[in-house]
Every structure is written in C-alpha cells, then in structure tokens.
C-alpha positions as CSV (number, residue, x, y, z in Angstrom):
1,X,-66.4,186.7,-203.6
2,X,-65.5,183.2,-203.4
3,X,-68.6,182.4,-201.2
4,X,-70.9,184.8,-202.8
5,X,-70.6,182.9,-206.1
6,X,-71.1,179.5,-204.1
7,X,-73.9,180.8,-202.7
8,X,-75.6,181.8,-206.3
9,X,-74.8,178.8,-207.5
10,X,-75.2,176.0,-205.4
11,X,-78.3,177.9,-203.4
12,X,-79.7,179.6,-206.7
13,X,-79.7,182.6,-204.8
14,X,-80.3,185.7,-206.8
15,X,-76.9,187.8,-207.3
16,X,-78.4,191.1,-206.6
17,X,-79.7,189.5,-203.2
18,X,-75.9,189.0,-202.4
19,X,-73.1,191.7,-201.4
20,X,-69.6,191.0,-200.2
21,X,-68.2,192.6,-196.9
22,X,-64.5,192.0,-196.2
23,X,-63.5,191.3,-192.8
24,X,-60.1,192.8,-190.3
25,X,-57.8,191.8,-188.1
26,X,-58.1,193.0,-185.0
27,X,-55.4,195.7,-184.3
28,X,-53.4,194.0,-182.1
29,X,-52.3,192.4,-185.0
30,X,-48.9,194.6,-185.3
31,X,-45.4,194.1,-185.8
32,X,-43.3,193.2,-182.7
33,X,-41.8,195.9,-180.6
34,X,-40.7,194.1,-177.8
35,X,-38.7,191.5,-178.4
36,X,-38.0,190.6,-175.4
37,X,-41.3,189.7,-174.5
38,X,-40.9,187.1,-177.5
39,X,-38.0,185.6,-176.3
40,X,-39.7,185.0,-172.7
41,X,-42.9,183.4,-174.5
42,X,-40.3,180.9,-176.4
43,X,-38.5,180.0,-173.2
44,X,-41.8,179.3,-171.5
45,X,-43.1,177.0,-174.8
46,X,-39.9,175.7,-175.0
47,X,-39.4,177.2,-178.5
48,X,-35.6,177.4,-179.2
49,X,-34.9,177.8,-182.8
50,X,-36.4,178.7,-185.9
51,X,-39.9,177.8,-186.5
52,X,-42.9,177.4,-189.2
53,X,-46.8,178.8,-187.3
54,X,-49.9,177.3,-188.5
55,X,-53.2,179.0,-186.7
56,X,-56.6,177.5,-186.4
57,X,-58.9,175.3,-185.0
58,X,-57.4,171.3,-185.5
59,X,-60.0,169.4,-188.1
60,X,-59.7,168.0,-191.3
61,X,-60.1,170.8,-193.8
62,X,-57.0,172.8,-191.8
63,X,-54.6,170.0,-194.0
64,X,-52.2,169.7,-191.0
65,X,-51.2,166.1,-192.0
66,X,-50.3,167.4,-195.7
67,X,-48.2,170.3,-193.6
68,X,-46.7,167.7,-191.2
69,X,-45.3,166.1,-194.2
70,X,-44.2,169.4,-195.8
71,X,-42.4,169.9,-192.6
72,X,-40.4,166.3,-192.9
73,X,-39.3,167.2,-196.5
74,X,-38.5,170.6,-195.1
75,X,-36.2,169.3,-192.3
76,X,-34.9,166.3,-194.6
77,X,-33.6,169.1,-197.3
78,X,-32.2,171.4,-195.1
79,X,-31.1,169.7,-192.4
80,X,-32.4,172.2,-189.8
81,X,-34.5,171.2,-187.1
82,X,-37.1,173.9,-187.5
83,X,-40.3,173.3,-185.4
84,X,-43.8,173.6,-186.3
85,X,-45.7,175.1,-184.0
86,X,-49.7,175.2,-184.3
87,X,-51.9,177.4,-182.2
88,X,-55.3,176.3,-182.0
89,X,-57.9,174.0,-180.2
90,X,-58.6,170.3,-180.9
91,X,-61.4,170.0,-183.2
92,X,-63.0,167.1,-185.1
93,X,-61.6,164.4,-186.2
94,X,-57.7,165.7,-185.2
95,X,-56.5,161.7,-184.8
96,X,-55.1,161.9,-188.5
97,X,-52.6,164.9,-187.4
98,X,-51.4,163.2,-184.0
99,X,-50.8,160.1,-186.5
100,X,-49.4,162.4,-189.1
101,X,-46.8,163.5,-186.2
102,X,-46.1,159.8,-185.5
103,X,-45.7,158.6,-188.3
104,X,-43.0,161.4,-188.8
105,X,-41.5,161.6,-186.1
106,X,-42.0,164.9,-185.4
107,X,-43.4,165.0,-182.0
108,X,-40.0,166.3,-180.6
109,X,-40.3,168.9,-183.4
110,X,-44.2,170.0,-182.9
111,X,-45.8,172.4,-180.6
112,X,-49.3,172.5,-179.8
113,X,-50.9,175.5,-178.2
114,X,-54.5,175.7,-177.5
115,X,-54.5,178.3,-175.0
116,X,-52.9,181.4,-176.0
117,X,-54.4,184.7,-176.0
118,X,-54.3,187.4,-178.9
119,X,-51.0,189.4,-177.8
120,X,-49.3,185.7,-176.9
121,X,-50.2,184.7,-180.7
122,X,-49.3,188.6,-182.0
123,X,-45.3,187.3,-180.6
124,X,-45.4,184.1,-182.2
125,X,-46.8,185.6,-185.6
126,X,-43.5,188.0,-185.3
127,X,-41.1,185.6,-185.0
128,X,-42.2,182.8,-187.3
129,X,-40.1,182.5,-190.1
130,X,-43.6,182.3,-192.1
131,X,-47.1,181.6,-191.4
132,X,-48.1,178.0,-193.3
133,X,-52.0,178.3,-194.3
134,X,-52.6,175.1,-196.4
135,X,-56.6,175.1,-195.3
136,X,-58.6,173.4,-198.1
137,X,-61.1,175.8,-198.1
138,X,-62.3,179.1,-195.9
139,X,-64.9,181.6,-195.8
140,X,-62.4,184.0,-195.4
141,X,-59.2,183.2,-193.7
142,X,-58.5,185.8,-190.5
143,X,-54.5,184.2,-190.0
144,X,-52.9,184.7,-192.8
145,X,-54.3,188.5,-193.1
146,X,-53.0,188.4,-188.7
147,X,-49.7,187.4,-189.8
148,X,-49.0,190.1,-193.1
149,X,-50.2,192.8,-191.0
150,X,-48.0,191.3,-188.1
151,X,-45.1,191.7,-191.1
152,X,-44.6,188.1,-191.0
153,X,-44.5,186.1,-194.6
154,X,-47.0,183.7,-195.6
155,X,-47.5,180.5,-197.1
156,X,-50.8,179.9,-198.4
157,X,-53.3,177.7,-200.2
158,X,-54.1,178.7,-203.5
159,X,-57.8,177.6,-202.5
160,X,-61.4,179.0,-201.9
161,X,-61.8,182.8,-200.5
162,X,-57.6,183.1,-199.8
163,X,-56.5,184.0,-202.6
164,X,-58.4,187.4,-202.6
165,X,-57.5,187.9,-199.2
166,X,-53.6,187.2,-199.8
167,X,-53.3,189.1,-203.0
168,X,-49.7,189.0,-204.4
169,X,-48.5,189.6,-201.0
170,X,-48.0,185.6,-200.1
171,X,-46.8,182.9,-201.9
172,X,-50.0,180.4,-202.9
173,X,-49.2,176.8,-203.6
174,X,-51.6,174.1,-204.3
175,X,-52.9,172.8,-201.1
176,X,-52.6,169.3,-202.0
177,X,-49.3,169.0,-202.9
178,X,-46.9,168.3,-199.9
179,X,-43.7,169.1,-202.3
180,X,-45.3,172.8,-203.7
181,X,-45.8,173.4,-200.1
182,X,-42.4,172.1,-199.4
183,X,-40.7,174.1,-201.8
184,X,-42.5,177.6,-200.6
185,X,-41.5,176.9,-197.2
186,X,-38.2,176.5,-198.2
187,X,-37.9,179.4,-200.8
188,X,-38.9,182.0,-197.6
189,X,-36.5,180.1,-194.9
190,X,-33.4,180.7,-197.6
191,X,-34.4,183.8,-199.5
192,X,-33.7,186.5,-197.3
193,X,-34.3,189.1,-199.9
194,X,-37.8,187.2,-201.0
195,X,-39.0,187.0,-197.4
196,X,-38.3,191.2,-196.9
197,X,-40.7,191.3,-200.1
198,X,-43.1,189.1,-198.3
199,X,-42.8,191.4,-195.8
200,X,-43.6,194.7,-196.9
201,X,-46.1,193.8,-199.1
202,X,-47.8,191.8,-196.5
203,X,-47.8,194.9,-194.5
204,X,-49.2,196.8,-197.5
205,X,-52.2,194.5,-198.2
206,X,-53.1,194.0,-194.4
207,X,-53.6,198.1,-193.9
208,X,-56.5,197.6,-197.1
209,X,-58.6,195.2,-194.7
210,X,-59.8,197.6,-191.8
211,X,-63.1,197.6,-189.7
212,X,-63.8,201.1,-190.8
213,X,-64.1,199.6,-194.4
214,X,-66.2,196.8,-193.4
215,X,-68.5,199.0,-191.6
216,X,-68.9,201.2,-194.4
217,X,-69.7,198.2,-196.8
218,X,-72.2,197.1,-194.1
219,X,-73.7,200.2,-193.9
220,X,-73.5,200.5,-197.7
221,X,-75.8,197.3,-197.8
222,X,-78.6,198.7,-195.6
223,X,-78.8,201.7,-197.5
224,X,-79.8,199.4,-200.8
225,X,-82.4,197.9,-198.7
226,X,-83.6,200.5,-197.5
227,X,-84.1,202.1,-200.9
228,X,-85.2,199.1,-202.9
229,X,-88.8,199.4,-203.7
C-alpha cells in the first residue's frame, strides 16, 4: 500500500489503475526441526554463541552502519559478546559498513555470508535470537516475514511498506536511531516472556502471507481488466 500511494502520488498515476498484491515466503521458511543440523552450520561458520541475523543485499538503504553501531551499544550494555551475523552479497557502495565494523571493532564479532542457500539461511533464521531489519525503505520486505514464519522475533524499521508486512507481530523502531534500535534488541535478548510473544504472533502473521493468496489477488486483477469497458 505503501508503494501504491507513492506511485499515485509522485507518478500521478490514477488510483483505480493501481491494485496491491501481497507477496510469501517461500515454504521452506519453517521453524527448525533439526537442530542438529544447526549446530553443524554454526561450527562450520564459526558461530559460537548467541547472535543478532540481518538479511539482504549489502548497500546503503539496508542501514547496516546504523545496526553496527546498535550492536556496539548492545554488547557495551550487556556485556555479552553476541555476534552479528549478515547474510547477503556485496552491493553498492558497502565501504561505509566494512568502515562501520572498523571503526567498532567488531570484525571479531561480525559474520558475513554471501553464499548460503535457502535451507542454510532457514537454520540461521531459527537460531537467531532476533532478525534486525533496520532497511530505510522497501517495496516489501521478504526477511522479516522469512524470519516470523521461521518463529524467530523481529526487529524492524518502522519505515516504508514494513510496517504492513510486520503488523504487531515485531517490534518497529525508528530506523535512524541507533539507541531505539539498541533498546529493541536488547528488550528481546532479556525478555524471555516478550520474545515467546514475538514468537507466536510472528508465526500467526506469516501463515496470512501465502502464494495461494497472492495468486488469487493476481488473478483478481485480470478479471477487472478484463471486464472494464
């Protein structure tokens, strides 16, 4: 809906030329049943404690620096060494995040994994203690609905299309505020009984987003064509 309105308005494209179809996650997206498998993927990425997952492609509007200072505080607060892990390819302009992780300190602390295939990033999504989503702005935003229907908790921007994805199922903090983002992080990592919450209604909100649905709205589009004098 985000998009649609941006369209009307900055493209002066007429509202009835517009309809909204909601994407899915693909339905290897489930919680983990085999956590053994897990721990093997952890030993071979050298993942040995608890850990924050950010997904996506590596360029500006992703806000890593903003989350690599989130993760700083984090650490600095609670004195645990949790990792940040990231899983996604280089983009554009990615020299502000490898001087983010400098500047930090934090490349001890940082994992970056740009080849890992959908069941490999199904494990990490289950044993995250949240997913961080601070992205600027997205047309839709597939990871954060991966990671609820995945039953993992998520930390999200309160920003473009996400928030309608999301729902009440994720906490959304501004994405320009390092200590918002701090203090969500934080909240799920020592909340045991606000993560479960998290939880089940991430797994809720995730089973309302299904490619049955989207095919219907599709379908539901060419029909109005079709029938439009």
């Amino acid at each position: 809906e985000h998009t649609r309105r941006e369209t009307i308005d900055l493209l002066n494209v007429p509202s009835d030329k517009t309809a909204v179809i909601l994407s899915a996650a693909d339905p290897i997206f489930t919680p983990i049943t085999d956590p053994q498998a897990l721990r093997a993927l952890q030993r071979r990425i050298r993942i040995d404690g608890p850990y924050i997952l950010s997904v996506g492609t590596v360029q500006p509007r992703k806000n890593l620096p903003r989350l690599i200072a989130a993760m700083d505080l984090l650490r600095e607060q609670t004195r645990e060494d949790i990792l940040l892990v990231h899983v996604g390819r280089r983009g554009w302009l990615y020299a502000d995040v490898e001087q983010a992780i400098q500047d930090y300190e934090l490349a001890d602390s940082f994992r970056l994994l740009e080849d890992i295939s959908d069941n490999e990033l199904r494990l990490l999504y289950g044993g995250a203690v949240a997913l961080a989503y601070p992205s600027l702005y997205e047309g839709f935003g597939l990871p954060p609905l991966e990671a609820m229907a995945c039953g993992t908790p998520v930390v999200c921007a309160d920003a473009s299309s996400l928030p309608e994805v999301v729902g009440d199922a994720g906490l959304l903090v501004s994405p320009r505020s390092v200590e918002a983002l701090t203090d969500a992080l934080r909240s799920v990592l020592e909340d045991t009984s606000l993560s479960d919450r998290l939880i089940q209604r991430g797994l809720v909100r995730a089973r309302q987003f299904t490619w049955e649905r989207t095919a219907e709205q599709t379908l539901a589009v060419y029909n109005r064509v079709m029938d439009a004098p």
